[in-house]
C-alpha positions in Angstrom: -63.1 33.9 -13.2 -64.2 30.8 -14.8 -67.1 32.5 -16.5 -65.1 35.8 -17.7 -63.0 33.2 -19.6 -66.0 31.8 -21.2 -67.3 35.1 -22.2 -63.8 36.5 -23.7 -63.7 33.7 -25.8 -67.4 33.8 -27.0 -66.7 37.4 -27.9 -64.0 36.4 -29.9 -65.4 33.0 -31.6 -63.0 31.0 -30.1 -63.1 28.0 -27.3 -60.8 28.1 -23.9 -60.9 24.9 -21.6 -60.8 25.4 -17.8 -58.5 23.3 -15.7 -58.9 23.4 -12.0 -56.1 22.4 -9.9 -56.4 20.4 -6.6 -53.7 20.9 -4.5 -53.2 17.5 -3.1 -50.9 16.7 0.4 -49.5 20.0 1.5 -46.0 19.3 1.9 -44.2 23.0 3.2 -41.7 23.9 5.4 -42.7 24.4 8.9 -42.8 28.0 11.0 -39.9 29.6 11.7 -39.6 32.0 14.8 -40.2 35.6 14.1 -37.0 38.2 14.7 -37.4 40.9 16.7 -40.4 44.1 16.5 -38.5 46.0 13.6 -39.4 49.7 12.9 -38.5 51.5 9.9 -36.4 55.0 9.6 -36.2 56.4 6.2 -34.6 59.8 5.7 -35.6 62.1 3.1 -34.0 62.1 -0.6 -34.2 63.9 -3.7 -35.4 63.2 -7.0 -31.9 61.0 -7.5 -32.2 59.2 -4.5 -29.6 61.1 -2.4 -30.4 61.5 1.0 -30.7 65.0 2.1 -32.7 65.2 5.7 -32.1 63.0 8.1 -35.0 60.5 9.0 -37.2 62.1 12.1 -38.4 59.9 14.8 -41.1 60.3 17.0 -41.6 58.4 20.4 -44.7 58.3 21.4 -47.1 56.8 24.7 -49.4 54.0 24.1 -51.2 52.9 20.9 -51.3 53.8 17.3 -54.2 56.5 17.8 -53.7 60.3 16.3 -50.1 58.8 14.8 -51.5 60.8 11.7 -51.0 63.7 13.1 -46.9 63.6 12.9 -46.6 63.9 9.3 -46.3 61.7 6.5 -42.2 62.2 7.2 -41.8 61.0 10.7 -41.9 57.5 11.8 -43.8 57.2 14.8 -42.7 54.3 17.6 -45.0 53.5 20.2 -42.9 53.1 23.7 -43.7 52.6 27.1 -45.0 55.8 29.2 -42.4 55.5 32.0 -39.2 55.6 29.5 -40.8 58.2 27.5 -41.0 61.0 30.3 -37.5 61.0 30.9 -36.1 62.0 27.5 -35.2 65.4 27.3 -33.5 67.6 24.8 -30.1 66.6 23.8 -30.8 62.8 25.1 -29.2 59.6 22.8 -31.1 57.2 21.7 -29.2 54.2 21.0 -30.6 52.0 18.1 -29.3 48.5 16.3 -30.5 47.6 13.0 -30.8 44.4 11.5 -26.9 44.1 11.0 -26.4 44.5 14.7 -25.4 48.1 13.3 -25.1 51.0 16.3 -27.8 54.0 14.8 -28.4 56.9 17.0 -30.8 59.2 17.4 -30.5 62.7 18.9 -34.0 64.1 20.7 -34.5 67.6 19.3 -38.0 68.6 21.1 -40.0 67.5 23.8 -44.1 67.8 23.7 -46.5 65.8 24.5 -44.4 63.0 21.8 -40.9 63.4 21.9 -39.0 64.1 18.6 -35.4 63.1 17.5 -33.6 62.8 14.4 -31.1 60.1 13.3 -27.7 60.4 11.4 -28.1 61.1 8.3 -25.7 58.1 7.1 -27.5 54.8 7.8 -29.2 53.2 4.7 -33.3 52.3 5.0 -32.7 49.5 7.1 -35.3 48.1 10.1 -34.2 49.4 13.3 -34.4 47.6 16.9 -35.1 49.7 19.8 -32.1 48.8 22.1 -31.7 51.4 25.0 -31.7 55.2 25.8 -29.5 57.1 27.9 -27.8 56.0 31.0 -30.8 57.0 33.5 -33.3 55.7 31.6 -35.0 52.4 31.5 -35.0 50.4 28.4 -38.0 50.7 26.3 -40.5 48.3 24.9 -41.8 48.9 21.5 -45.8 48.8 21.9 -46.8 48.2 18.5 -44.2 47.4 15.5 -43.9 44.7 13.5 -42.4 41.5 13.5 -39.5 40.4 11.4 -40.1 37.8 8.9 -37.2 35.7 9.4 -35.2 32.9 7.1 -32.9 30.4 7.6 -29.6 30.6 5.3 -28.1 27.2 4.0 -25.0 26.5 2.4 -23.8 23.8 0.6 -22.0 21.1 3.0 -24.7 21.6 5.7 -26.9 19.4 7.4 -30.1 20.1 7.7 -32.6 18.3 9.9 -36.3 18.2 8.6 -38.6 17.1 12.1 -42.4 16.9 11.8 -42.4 18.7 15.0 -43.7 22.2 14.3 -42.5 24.1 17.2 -41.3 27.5 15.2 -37.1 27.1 14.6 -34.6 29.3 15.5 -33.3 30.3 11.8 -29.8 29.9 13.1 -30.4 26.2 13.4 -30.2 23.8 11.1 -33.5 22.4 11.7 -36.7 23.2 10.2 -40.7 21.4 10.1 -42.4 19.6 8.0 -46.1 19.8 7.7 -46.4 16.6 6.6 -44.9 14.1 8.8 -45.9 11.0 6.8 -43.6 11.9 4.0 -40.8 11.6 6.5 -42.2 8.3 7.7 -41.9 7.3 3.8 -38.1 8.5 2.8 -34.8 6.2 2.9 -31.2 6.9 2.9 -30.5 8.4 -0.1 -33.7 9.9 -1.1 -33.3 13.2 -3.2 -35.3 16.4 -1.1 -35.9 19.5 -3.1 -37.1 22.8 -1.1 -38.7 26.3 -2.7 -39.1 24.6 -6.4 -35.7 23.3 -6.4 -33.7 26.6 -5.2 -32.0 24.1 -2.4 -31.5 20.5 -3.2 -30.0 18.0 -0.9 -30.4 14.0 -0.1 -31.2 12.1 3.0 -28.5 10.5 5.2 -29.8 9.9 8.6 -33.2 8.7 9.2 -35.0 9.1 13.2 -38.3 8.6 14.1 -40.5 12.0 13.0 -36.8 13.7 11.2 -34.4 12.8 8.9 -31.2 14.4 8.3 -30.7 16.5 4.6 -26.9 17.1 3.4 -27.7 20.1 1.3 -25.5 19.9 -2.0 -27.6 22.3 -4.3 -27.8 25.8 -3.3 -26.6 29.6 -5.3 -23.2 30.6 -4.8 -23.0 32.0 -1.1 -26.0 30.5 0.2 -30.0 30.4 -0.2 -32.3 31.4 2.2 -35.6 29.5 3.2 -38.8 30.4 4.3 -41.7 28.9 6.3 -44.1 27.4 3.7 -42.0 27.0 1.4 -42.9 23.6 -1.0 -40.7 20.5 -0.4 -40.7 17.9 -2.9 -39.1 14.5 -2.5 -39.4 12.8 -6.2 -37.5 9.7 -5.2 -39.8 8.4 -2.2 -42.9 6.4 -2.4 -44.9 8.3 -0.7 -48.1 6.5 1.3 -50.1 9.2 0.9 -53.6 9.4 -1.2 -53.3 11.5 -3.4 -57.3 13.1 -3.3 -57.8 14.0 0.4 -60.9 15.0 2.3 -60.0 18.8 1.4 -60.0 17.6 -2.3 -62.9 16.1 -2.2 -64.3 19.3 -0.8 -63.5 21.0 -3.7 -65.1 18.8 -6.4 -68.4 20.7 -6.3 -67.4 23.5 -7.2 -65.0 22.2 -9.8 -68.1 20.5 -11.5 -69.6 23.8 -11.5 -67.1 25.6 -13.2 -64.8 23.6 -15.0 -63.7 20.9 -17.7 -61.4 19.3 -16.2 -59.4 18.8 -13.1 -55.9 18.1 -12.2 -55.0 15.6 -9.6 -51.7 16.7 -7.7 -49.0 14.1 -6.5 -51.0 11.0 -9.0 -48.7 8.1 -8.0 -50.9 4.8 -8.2 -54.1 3.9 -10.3 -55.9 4.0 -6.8 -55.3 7.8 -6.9 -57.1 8.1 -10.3 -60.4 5.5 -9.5 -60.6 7.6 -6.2 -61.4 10.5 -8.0 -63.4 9.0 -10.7 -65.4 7.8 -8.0 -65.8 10.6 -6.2 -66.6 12.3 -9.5 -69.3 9.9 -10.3 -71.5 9.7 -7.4 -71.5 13.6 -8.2 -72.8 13.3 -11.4 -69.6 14.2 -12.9 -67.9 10.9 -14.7 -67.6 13.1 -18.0 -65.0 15.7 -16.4 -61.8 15.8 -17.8 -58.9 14.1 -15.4 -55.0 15.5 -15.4 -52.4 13.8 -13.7 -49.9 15.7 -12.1 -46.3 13.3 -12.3 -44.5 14.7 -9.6 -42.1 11.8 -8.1 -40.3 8.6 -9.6 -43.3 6.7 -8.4 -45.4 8.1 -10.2 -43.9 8.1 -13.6 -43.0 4.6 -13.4 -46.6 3.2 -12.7 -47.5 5.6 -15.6 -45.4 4.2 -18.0 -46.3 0.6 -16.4 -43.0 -0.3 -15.1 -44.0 -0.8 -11.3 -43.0 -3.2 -9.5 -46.6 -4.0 -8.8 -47.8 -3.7 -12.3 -50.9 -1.3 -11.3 -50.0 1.0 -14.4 -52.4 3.8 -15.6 
């Protein structure tokens, strides 16, 4: 990339400086616990987007092999051999979609797969395999997808950040942090920013490895949150070097291709000589530095007004 940059603005008599970025502490949200195996039904529509067919499903024994063979219309689910053989003609299966909707799906034909077709109502939602008929077992889907979850906040709620990183339920107002010395570092009080500032909240209860969040910044209804997502907490002094062993990983390659480098969460002038150092004993003490201001700390020992008088 680095040297396609060069050459376009060689060809075109001009000079373009590359920065490199270093991504400094990883501070995301921790893993929240998939839904359930979700399968897609889609019925046919027209040119306007009006469905006219309803969406065909075919159940199917074992693995994803010869699926191909369906059609590019059908949607084929993998289910266990046992509940399979007892669908017959006629037979309802019973389906809930991810709005804990009922779907259901009438079996039209019987071969060696067995072929049904849903009403023709239901949007293009994911659809969970709930149960069959009466007499028949309920099914396991053998291979589907997980659903990738998130956790919904509203202004008003309380939201415990833990460094434990045991995946969440999303109905819980709890969620990880992946780096538990940043929790270690926050006070009563302490503004905490999640997804580039789409929820916004302040600390109010501190415990050892969590603190508790009272989100007050949020859209109108709610806003949902991932798993590694960014969090950002501007008002903490955070204890954390700011060029870490990953970092310093990087440097070669950064000497190789670019003109200067940017130094992610700079908060002290130990950040900076850390990286000069590094720099140096790589034969690179003439690359261009960029701070990254990203917390109070920081921009107060830049414009020399910490406490400790160690401005840049």
């Amino acid at each position: 990339m680095a040297a396609n940059v060069r050459r376009a603005a060689q060809s075109i008599g001009r000079t373009c400086a590359v920065l490199m970025d270093l991504p400094g502490p990883k501070l995301r949200t921790g893993p929240i616990a998939p839904g359930p195996r979700v399968i897609r039904l889609r019925p046919e529509r027209d040119l306007l987007g009006r469905p006219i067919e309803s969406a065909l499903a075919v159940f199917v024994a074992g693995d994803r092999r010869a699926m191909s063979s369906f059609g590019e219309r059908a949607t084929v689910i993998p289910v266990d051999v046992e509940w399979l053989t007892r669908l017959c003609p006629g037979d309802l299966v019973s389906l809930h979609d991810t709005r804990d909707a009922r779907r259901v799906c009438t079996v039209k034909w019987v071969t060696d797969a067995v072929w049904a077709r849903s009403s023709l109502t239901p949007p293009t939602l994911p659809l969970v395999l709930a149960s069959s008929r009466p007499t028949a077992a309920r099914p396991s889907l053998a291979c589907s997808k997980p659903w990738n979850r998130a956790s919904f906040y509203h202004a008003g709620d309380v939201l415990t950040v833990t460094s434990d990183l045991t995946p969440v339920d999303p109905r819980d107002l709890r969620i990880g942090c992946t780096l538990p010395d940043a929790l270690a570092s926050a006070r009563v009080g302490d503004r905490v920013l999640f997804d580039d500032g789409k929820i916004g909240g302040h600390v109010v209860t501190l415990r050892a490895g969590e603190i508790d969040v009272l989100i007050t910044s949020v859209a109108q209804g709610g806003t949902k949150l991932r798993s590694e997502k960014g969090m950002n907490l501007p008002d903490t002094d955070l204890h954390i070097a700011a060029l870490g062993p990953e970092d310093a990983l990087l440097l070669p390659i950064i000497l190789e291709c670019a003109d200067a480098v940017a130094l992610s969460f700079s908060q002290r002038a130990a950040d900076v000589t850390s990286l000069q150092d590094h720099l140096e004993s790589m034969g690179g003490a003439g690359l261009g530095i960029v701070l990254k201001i990203e917390t109070v700390r920081g921009f107060e020992t830049v414009a020399g007004n910490a406490p400790c008088g160690d401005g840049l």
